[in-house]
N, C-alpha and C positions, 0 to 999 in steps of 0.2 A: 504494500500500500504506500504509495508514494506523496510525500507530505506537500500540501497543498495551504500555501500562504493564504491566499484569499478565506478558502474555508475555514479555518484555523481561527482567521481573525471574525470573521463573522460568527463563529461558534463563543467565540469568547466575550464577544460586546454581548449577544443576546444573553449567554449564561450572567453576566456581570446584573444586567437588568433582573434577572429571575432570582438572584442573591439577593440584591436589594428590598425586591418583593418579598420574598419568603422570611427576611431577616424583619423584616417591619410589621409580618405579619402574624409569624413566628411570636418573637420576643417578644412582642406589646402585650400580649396575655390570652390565656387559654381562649375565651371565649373569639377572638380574632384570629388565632389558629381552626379553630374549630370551621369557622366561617370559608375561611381560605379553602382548606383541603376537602369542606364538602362541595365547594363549586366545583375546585379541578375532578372531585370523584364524580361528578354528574359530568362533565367534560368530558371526561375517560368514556365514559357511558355511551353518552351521544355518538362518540367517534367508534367506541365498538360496532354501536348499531346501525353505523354508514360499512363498515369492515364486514356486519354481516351481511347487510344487504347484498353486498356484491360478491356474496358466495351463494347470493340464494335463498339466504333466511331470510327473513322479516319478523324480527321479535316482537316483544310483548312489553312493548314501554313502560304504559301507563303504572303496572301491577310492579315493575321490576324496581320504576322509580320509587314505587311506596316503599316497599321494603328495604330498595337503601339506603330511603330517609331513616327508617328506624334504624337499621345498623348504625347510621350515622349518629342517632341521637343517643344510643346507649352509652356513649363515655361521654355526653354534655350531664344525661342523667343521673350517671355518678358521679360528676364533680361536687354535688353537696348531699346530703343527707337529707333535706329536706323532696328529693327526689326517688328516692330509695324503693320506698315503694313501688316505684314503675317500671323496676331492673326486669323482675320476674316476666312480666307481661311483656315486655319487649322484646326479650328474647325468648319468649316461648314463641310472638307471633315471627318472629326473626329465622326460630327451626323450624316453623311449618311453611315457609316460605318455597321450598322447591316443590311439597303438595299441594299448595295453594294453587301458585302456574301451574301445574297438570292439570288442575279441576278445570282452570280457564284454557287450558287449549282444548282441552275434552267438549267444552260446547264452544269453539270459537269457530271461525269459517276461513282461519289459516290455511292454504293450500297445503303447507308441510308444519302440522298441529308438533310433531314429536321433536322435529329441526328445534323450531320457534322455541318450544319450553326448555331444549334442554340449551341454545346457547341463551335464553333469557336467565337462566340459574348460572349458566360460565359467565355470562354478565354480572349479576348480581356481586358472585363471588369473586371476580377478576378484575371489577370497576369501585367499589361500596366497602366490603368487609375488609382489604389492608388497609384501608384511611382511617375507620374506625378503631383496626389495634390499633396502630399508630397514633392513633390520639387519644387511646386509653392507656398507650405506657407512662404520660407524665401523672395520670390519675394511679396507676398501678404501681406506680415507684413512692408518690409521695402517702398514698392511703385515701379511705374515705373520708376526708373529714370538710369543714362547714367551710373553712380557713385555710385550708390547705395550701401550702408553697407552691408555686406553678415555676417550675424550674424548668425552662425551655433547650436547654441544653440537652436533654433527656432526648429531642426530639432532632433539634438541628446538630446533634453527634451524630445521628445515623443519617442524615442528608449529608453531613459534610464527609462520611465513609463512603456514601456511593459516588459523589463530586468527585471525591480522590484518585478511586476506581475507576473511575470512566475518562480521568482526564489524562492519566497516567500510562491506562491502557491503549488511549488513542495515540500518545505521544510515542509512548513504546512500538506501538506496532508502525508507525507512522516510519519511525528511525532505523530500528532494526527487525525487523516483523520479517519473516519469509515461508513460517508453516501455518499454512491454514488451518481453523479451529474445526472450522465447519460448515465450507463454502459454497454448499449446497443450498444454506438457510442465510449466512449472513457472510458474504464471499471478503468483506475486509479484517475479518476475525481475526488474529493469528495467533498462537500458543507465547509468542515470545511477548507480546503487545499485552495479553491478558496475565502470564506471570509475571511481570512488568507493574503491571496496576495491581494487583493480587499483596504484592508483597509491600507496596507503597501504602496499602488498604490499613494491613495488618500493622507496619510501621508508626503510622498514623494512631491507629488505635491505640496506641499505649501514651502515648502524647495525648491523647484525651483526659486523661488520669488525671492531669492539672489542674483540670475545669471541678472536681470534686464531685462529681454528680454520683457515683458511688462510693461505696466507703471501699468494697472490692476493689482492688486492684484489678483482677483478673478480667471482670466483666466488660471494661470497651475492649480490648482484645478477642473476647471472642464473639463479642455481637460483631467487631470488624471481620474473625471470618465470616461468620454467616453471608456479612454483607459481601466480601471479595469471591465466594461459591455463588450462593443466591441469588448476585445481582445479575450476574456473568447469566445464571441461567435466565432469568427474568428479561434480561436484553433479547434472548435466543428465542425465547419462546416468543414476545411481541412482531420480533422478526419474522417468524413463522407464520406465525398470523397474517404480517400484512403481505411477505408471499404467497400466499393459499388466496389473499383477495387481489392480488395484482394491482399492489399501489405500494410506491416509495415511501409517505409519511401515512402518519394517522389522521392528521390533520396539521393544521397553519398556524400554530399556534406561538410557538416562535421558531425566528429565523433562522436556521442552519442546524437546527434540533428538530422539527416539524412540529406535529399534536401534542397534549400532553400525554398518551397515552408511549408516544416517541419520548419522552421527560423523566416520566414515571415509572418506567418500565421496570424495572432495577427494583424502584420500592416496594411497588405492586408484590413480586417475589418475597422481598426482605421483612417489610414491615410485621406478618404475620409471624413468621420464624424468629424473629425479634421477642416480639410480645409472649410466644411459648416460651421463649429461653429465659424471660423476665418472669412470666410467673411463676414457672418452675422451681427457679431461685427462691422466690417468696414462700411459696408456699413451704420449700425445706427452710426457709428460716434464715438465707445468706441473704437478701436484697433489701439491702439499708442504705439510706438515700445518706449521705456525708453533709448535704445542704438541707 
């Protein structure tokens, strides 16, 4: 893959604007993160359901959008306790959610009822449920409570591990890249480009450790792997996708990056595999926030 100045530099002004954004929207406090990631997860959304169209589906919007409202809203509703009672109900109507679509393709007049329901659930789950972990690890790191520290580092540590990854791995494969990953699915991949970023990832991850948002040491090191395997896959798979629908980006969303589902891609993967490694911890009793 031969390095390309122009591109280069237009990847880099638009990411710089997508910093600024997510930094302003991020950091000013939960309820404005909350806001941010549920529009880009309805973004993601939208741009799936132009991805399926052009395979042939025609999902099931309306039903798909309900439900990843409530995904979304489950970690607004645990941010206080005065909300608590609506954990149960949200996620129970949250796991009847891929029943629910069956019922409605079952009487709908979808040409391909079984298509429609099952990428409206790959929707659901692939556009709505990572935004939601993701925005329930600063809730799951600091506890339930009325008061609780909203320490946003929780969240812009794992944006800034995949940034790492992906700028790292482009640079590498840019320089010295010459074995392809996987150029069947995403022809400028290379092995040298991705252990390149991979190791920059994990690097990184332990220079987190400054910011104090654990009391572990260990823990941004290994959410860094997750993110340097996970993200790597999460790229490959969106790539897949937009191969099988025969279109370059997801959408337009910024320049020399495409959609945001082109932006996301990475998280999408990450953010849930995050949030298991974070509870897990907790629930054994190691995930204690330092701040």
């Amino acid at each position: 893959m031969a390095f390309n100045k122009q591109t280069f530099i237009t990847r880099s002004l638009s990411a710089v604007v997508f910093v600024v954004v997510l930094l302003s929207s991020v950091y000013f406090n939960f309820y404005i993160a909350w806001l941010f990631f549920s529009i880009i997860a309805c973004i993601c959304f939208h741009e799936f359901a132009k991805l399926s169209q052009n395979l042939g589906v025609t999902i099931f919007k309306k039903i798909t959008y309900s439900f990843g409202a409530i995904g979304l809203l489950i970690p607004l509703l645990a941010k206080g306790v005065v909300y608590l009672h609506l954990l149960p109900l949200a996620s129970l109507l949250l796991i009847l959610s891929p029943l629910s679509i069956a019922i409605v393709a079952l009487f709908s007049k979808n040409e391909k009822p079984i298509h429609a329901a099952c990428f409206s659930v790959l929707g659901l789950f692939y556009c709505f449920i990572p935004f939601s972990t993701l925005l329930y690890i600063p809730v799951l790191n600091e506890g339930l409570l009325d008061n609780w520290a909203y320490n946003p580092m929780s969240i812009l540590g794992i944006i800034f591990l995949i940034w790492t990854n992906d700028t790292f791995a482009y640079l590498g494969g840019s320089f010295i890249g010459k074995t392809k990953m996987y150029e069947r699915v995403s022809p400028g991949k290379t092995w040298e480009g991705t252990l390149v970023g991979m190791a920059c990832c994990i690097g990184v991850g332990f220079s987190l450790n400054t910011f104090g948002t654990y009391a572990q040491t260990f823990v941004w090191p290994c959410i860094a792997a997750i993110v340097a395997v996970f993200g790597t896959i999460g790229d490959l798979i969106e790539s897949l996708l937009k191969r099988q629908a025969g279109v370059k980006d997801s959408g337009q969303l910024m320049p020399g990056h495409g959609g945001a589902l082109d932006r996301f891609d990475s998280l999408i993967a990450v953010a849930p595999l995050v949030f298991t490694f974070l509870a897990i911890l907790k629930s054994m009793g190691y995930l204690n926030a330092a701040i």
